[in-house]
N, C-alpha and C positions, 0 to 999 in steps of 0.2 A: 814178887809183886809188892807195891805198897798200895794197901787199902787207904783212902781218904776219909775222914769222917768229915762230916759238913764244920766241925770246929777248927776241923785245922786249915782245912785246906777249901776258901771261899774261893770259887770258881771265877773264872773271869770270863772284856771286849771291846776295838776302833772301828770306824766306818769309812775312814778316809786315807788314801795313801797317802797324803802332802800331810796328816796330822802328826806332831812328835812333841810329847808332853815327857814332864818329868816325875814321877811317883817318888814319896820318900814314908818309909817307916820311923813311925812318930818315936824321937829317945833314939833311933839308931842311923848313923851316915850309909843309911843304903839307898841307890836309886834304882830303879828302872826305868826304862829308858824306851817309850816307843818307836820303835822303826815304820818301815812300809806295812803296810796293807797290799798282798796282789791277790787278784781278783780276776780269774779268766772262767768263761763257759767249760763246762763239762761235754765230754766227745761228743755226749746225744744234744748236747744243748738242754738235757732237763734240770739244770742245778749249774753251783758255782762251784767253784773250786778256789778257796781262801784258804792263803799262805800269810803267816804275821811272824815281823822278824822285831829283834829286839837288844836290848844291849844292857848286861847287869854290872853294877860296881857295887862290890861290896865294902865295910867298914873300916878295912887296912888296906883297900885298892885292887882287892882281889877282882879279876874280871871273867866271863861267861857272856858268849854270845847264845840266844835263844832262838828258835821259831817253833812255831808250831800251826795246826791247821787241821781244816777239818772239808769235804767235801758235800756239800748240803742234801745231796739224792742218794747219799748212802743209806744203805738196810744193812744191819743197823747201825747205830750210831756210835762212828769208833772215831773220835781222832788223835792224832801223832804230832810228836814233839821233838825237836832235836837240841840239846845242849851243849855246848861246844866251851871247852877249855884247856889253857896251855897252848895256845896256839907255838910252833917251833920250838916247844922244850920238850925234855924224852918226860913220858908219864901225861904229856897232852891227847885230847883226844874229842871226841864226837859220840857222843851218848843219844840214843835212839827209843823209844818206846812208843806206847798207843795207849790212848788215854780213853776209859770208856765209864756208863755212868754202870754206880752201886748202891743202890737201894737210895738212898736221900742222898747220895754225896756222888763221887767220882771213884775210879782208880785207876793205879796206872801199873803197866808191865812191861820190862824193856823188851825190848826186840831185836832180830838180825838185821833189820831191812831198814837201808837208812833212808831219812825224811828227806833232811836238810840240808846245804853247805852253810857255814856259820864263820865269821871272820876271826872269832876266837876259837874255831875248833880245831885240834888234830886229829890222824886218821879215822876214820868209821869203825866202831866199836860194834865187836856182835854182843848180844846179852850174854852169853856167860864172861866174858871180856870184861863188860861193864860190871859187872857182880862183883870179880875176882878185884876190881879199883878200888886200890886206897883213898879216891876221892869221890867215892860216891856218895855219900853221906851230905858230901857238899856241893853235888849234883842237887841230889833232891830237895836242899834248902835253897837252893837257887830257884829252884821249880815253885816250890811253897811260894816263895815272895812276888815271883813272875803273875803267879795265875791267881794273888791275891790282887797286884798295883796295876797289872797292864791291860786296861778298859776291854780290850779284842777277848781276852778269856773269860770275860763275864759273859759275854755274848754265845759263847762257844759254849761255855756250860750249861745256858739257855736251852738251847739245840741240842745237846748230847741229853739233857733232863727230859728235855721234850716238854718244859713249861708250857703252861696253859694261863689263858688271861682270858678277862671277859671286858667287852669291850664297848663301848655304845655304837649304836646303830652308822651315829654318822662318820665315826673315825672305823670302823668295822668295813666301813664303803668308800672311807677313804675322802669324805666330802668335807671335812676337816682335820687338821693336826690335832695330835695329844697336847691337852696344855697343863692335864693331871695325871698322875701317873702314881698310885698306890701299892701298897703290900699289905696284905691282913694281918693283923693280931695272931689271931687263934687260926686260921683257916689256910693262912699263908696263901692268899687269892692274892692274883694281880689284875686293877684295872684299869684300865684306858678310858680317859675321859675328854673331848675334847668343849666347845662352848656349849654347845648346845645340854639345857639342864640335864643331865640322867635320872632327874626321879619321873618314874613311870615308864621310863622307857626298858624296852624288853634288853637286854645284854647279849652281845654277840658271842659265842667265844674261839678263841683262836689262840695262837701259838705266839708266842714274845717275844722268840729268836726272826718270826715273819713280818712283825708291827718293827721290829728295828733295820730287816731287809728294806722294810720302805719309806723307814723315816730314822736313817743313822744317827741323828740328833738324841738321840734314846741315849744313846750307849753311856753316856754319863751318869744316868739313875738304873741300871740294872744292878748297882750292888746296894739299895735298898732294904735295909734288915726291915724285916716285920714288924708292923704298927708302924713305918713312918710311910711319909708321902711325900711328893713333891709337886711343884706347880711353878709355870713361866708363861709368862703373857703371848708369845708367840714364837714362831721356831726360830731361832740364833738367837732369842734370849736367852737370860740366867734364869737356870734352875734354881728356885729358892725351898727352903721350907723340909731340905733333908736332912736335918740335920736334929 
């Protein structure tokens, strides 16, 4: 198992399947690369079932296909990843685990049970398989840079944390958009502010992975380190003021 501390490994999240942006690690030619978003009901129809695929190149062209996902009505909160590399050469393969939260951060543990098909994987790897790989070392830094750049794993670590946000009455009701969206200092609170003033007003609170279920616009300031904020005049504007 590799434990995540919150330093190393900043969790990640998209909301749209037609979206495909570019992530780059600043000083190093690495991209990540967003793919699909799928999104179908779960059997009972009480949750989603979100799958996010992905495409890594690293800084001498090394490649790794990614997905990973998480299923919204699970107890508790476990999701899976699959990393796929070497696609048709011998030592390729399909790396498997399940990603759950640890105290302030994540971790994660391979597994037998494979997620995903990945267009750079080769066969499905069971976990002592995966162990025994001379490339796993470069599995999990694929993983690190995935679930730092690609928007859809901020989301998911939202969800698996079980963040909480406080929210004002009328974005809490849904009668307006968020047009502020904070992180505390010291307290590490998030909250949801949309026009209407919030001084005096009582605060809702609620879940962050829920406020981005119904307004995917979000998922661009879930990696907001604490003490900053951001703010945009309406939804499909720019985010400004995170920085």
């Amino acid at each position: 198992m590799i434990v995540a501390g919150v330093a190393r490994w900043v969790a990640v999240v998209c909301a749209c399947a037609t979206m495909l942006s570019i992530s780059y690690v600043p000083g190093v030619e690495i991209q990540v690369l967003e793919g699909a978003l799928v999104e179908v009901p779960t059997a009972g129809v009480t949750g989603m079932d979100r799958r996010v695929f992905g495409e890594f190149v690293g800084p001498r062209g090394e490649l790794a296909s990614y997905a990973f996902g998480w299923t919204t009505d699970s107890d508790p909160h476990v999701a899976r990843l699959s990393i796929g590399i070497g696609a048709g050469n011998p030592g390729g393969g399909t790396f498997h685990a399940v990603i759950f939260a640890n105290e302030d951060g994540h971790a994660f543990s391979l597994t037998d049970e494979p997620f995903e098909r990945v267009p750079q994987g080769g066969p499905d790897l069971t976990a002592d398989q995966s162990r025994a790989h001379e490339d796993l070392p470069f599995v999990w830094w694929v993983t690190d840079h995935v679930l730092q750049h690609d928007r859809r794993a901020w989301w998911m670590r939202h969800w698996l944390l079980g963040t909480t946000c406080i929210q004002t009455p009328e974005v809490f009701e849904r009668h307006e958009p968020v047009l502020m969206i904070s992180h505390g200092p010291d307290d590490g609170v998030w909250q949801l502010v949309g026009a209407s003033d919030a001084a005096g007003s009582i605060g809702k609170l609620g879940h962050l992975h829920h406020a981005v279920d119904e307004d995917p616009s979000l998922i661009d300031v879930l990696d907001l380190p604490p003490g900053r904020s951001a703010v945009r005049a309406g939804i499909g504007r720019p985010w400004t003021g995170r920085v």
